[in-house]
PADREN-699201 format. One line per 5 residues: for each residue x, y, z of N, C-alpha, C, CB. Coordinates in steps of 0.1 Angstrom, whole numbers, plus 5000, padded with zeros to 4 digits. Atoms other than C-alpha are relative to their C-alpha. Glycine has a CB too. Example, Ala and Ser with C-alpha at 12.3 -4.5 7.8 and 13.67 -1.06 7.14 Angstrom:
<sites>
5009 4988 5000 5123 4955 5078 5009 5012 5000 4990 5000 5012; 4991 4989 5000 5137 4989 5071 4992 5011 5008 5004 5005 4986
</sites>
This chain:
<sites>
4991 5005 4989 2524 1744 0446 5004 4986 4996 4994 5001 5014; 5000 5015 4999 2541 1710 0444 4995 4992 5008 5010 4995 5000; 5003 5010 4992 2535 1680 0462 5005 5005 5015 5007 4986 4994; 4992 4997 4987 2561 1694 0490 5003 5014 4997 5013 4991 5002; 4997 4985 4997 2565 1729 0501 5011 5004 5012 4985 5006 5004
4995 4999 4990 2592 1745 0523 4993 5011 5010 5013 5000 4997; 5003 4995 4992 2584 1768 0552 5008 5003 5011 4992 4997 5003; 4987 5000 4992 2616 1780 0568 4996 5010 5012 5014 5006 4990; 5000 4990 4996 2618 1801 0598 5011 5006 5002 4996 5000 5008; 4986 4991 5005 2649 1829 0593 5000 5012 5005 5002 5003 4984
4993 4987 4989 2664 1860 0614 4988 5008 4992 5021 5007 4998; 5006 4991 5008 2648 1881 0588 4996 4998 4987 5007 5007 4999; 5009 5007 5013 2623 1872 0559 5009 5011 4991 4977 5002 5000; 4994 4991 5016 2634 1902 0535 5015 4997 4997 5000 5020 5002; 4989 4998 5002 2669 1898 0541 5003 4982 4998 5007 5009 5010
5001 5015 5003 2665 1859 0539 4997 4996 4987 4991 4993 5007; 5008 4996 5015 2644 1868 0505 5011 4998 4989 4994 5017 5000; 4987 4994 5011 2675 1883 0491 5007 4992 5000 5009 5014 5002; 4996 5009 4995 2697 1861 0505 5000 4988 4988 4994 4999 5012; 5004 5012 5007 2677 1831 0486 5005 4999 4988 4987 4999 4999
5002 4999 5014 2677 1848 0452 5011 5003 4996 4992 5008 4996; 4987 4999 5005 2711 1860 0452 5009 4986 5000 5005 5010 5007; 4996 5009 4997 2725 1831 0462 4997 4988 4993 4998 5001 5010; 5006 5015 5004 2704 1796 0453 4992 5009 4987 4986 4989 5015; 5009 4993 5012 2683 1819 0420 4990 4997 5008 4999 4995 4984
5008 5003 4994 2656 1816 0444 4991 5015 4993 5006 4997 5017; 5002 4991 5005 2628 1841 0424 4987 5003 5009 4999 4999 4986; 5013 4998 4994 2601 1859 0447 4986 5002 4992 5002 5011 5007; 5013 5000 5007 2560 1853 0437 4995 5006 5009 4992 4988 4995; 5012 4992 4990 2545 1870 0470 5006 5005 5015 4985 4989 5003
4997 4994 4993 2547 1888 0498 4988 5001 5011 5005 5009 4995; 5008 4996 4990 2526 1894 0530 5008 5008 5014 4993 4988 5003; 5000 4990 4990 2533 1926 0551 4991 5002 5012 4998 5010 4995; 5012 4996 4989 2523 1935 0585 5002 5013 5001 5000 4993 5016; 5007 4992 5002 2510 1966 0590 5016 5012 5004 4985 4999 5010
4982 4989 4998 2549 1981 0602 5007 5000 4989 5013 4993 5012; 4997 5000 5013 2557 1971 0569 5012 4991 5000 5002 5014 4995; 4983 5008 5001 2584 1944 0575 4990 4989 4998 5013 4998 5016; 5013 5013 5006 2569 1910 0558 4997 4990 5011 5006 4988 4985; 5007 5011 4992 2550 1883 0578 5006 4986 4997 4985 4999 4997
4993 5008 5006 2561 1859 0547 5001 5003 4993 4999 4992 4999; 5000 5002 5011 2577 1859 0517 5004 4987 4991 5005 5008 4998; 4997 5015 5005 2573 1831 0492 5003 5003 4987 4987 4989 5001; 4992 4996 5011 2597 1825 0466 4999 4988 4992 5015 5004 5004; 5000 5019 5010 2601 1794 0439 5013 5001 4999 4991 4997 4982
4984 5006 4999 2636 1778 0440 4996 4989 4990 5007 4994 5019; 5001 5011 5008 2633 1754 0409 4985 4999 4995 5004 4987 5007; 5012 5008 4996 2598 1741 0409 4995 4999 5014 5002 4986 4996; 5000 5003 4987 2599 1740 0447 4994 5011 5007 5014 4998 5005; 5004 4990 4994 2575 1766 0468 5010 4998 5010 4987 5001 5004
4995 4994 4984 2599 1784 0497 4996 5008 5008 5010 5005 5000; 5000 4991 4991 2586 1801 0521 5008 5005 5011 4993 4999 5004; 4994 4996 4992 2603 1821 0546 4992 5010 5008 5009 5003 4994; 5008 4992 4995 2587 1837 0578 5012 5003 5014 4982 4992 5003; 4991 5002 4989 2606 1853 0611 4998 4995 5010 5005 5008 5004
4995 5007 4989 2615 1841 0643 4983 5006 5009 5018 5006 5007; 5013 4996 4985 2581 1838 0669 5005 4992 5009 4982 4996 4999; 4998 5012 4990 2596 1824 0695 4987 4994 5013 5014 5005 5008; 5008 5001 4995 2567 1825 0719 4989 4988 4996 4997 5012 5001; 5007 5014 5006 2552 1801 0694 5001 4993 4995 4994 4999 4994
4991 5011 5000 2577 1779 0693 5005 5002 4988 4996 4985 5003; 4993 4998 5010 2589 1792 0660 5015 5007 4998 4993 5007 4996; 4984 4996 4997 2629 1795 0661 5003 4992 4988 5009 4995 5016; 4992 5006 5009 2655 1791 0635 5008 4987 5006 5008 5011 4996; 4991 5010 4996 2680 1765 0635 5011 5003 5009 5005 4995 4990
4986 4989 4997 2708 1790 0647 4992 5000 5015 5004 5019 4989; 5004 5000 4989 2687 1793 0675 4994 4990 5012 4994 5008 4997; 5007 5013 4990 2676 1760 0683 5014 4993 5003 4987 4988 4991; 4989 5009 4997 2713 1747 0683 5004 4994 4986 4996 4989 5011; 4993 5005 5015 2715 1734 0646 4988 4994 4995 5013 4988 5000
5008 5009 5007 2694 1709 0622 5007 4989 4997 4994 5006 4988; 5004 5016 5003 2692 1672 0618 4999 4998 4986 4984 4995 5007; 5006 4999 5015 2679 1682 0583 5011 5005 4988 4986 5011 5001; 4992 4992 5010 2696 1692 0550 4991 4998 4988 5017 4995 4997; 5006 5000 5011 2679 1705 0518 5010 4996 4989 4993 5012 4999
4991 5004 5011 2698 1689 0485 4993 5011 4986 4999 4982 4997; 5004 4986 5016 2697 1716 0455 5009 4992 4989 5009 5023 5002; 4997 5004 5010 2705 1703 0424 5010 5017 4993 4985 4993 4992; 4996 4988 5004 2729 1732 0407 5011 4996 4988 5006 5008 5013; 4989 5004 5011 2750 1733 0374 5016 5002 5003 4996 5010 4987
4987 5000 4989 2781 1744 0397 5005 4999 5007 5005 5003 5003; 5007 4995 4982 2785 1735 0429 5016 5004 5006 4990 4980 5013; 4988 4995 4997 2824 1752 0429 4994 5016 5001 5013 4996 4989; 5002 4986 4999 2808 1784 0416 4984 5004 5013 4998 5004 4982; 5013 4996 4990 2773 1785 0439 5010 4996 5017 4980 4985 4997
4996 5001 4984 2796 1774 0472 5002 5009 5003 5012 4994 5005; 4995 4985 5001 2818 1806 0462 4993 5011 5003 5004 5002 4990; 5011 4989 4995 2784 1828 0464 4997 4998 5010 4989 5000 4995; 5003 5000 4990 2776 1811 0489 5003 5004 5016 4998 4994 4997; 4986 4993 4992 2807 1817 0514 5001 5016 4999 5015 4995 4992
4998 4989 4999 2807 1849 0499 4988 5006 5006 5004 5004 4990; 5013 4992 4992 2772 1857 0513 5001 5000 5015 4986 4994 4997; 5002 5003 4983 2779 1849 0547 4996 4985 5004 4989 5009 5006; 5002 5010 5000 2772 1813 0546 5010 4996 5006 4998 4994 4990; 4987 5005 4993 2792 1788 0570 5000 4987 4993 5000 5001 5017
4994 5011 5006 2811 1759 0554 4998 4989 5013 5015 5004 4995; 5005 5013 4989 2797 1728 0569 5007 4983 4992 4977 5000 5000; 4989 5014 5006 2813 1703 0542 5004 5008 4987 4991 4982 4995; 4992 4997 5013 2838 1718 0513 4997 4991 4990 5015 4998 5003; 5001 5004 5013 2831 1710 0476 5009 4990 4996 5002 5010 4992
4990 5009 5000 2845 1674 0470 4991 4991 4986 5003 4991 5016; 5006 5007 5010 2836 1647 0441 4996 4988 5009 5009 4997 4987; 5003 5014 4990 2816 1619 0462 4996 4986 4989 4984 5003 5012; 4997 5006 5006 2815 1586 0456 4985 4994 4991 5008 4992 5008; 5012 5005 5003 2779 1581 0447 5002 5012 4984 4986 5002 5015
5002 4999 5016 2788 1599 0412 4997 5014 4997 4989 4991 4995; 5004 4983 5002 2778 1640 0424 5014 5005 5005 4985 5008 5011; 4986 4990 4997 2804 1669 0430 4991 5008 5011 5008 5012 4983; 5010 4998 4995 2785 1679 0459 5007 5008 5012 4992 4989 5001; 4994 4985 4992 2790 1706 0492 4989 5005 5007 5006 5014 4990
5012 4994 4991 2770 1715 0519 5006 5012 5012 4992 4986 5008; 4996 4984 4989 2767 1754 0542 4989 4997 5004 5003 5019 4994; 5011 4995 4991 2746 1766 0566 4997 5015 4999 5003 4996 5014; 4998 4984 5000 2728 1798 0556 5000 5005 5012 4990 5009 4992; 5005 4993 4989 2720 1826 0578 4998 5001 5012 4995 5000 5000
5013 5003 4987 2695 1812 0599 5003 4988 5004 4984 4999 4996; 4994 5015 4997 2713 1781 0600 4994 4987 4997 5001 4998 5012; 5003 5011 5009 2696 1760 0577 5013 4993 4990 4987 5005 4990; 4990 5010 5008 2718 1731 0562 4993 4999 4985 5002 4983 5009; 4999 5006 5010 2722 1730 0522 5006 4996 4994 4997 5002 4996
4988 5007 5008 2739 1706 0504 4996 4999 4982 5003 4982 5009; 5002 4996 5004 2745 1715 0470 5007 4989 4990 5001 5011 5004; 4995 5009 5008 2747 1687 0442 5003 5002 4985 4994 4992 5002; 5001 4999 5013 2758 1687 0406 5002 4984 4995 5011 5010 4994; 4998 5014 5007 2759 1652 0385 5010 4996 4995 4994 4998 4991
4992 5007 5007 2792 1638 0372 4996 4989 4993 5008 4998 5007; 5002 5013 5006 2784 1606 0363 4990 4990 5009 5014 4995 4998; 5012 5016 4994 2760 1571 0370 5011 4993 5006 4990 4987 4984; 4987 5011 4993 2779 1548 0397 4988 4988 5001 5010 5005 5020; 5008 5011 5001 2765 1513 0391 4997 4996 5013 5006 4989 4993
5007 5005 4986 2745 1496 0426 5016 4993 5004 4984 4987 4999; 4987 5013 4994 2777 1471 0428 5012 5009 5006 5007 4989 4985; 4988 4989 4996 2802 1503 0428 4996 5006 5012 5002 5013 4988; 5006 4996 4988 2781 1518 0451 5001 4994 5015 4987 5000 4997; 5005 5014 4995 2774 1484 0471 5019 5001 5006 4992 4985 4987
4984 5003 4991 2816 1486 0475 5002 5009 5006 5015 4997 4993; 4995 4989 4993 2821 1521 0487 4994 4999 5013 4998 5012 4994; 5012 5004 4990 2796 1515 0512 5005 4989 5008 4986 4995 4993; 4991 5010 4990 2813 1481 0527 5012 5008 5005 5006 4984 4991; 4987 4994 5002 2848 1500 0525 4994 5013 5010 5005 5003 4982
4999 4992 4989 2834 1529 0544 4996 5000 5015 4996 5008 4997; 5005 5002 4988 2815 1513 0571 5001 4985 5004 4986 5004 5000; 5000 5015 4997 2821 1478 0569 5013 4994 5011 5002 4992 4985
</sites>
């Protein structure tokens, strides 16, 4: 496991599973079934990155985001396309929360909300923007 692990809660672990892998290459290492045979959790690796995914308890204060009203939070994925992973991602049923643009900090970057209404924003690398380039966009957008 790394240093940091995720632990999402999602409508539906299996179909959140698939979801992951089709979508982000998210590859499943395990599984835990309850006895009806629908999983408890399944934990996948996204990069280097343990994901887990477990469903909705609400009784134990376990709710998605979709169900809590949204998230505060956004996971950043590093991706070699982030025109072609939006496109999967839209196409999976994902909702467009910011369209695929070139930002000024130097990524081509794009953030949805799967499913369950977790926010991810989805970066690729163009190029290094020096502190000072940075340092102006930054006065210029808030100054």
């Amino acid at each position: 496991m790394t240093s940091l692990a995720l632990h999402l809660v999602v409508d539906d672990p299996a179909a959140a599973a698939t979801w992951y892998a089709e979508v982000l290459g998210a590859r499943e290492t395990s599984r835990i079934d309850l006895p009806s045979g629908q999983p408890l959790t399944v934990e996948l690796l996204l990069g280097d990155t343990v994901l887990a995914v477990a469903g909705e308890v609400p009784d134990a204060g376990l709710r998605t985001p979709a169900a809590l009203g949204g998230t505060p939070a956004a996971f950043h994925l590093r991706v070699p396309d982030v025109d072609a992973a939006w496109r999967r991602a839209i196409a999976a049923g994902a909702t467009e929360f910011e369209a695929p643009h070139d930002a000024f900090w130097g990524d081509r970057t794009a953030q949805f909300l799967d499913p369950s209404g977790h926010r991810w924003a989805i970066d690729q690398h163009l190029r290094d923007v020096a502190p000072d380039e940075l340092a102006a966009h930054v006065a210029a957008m808030f100054g």
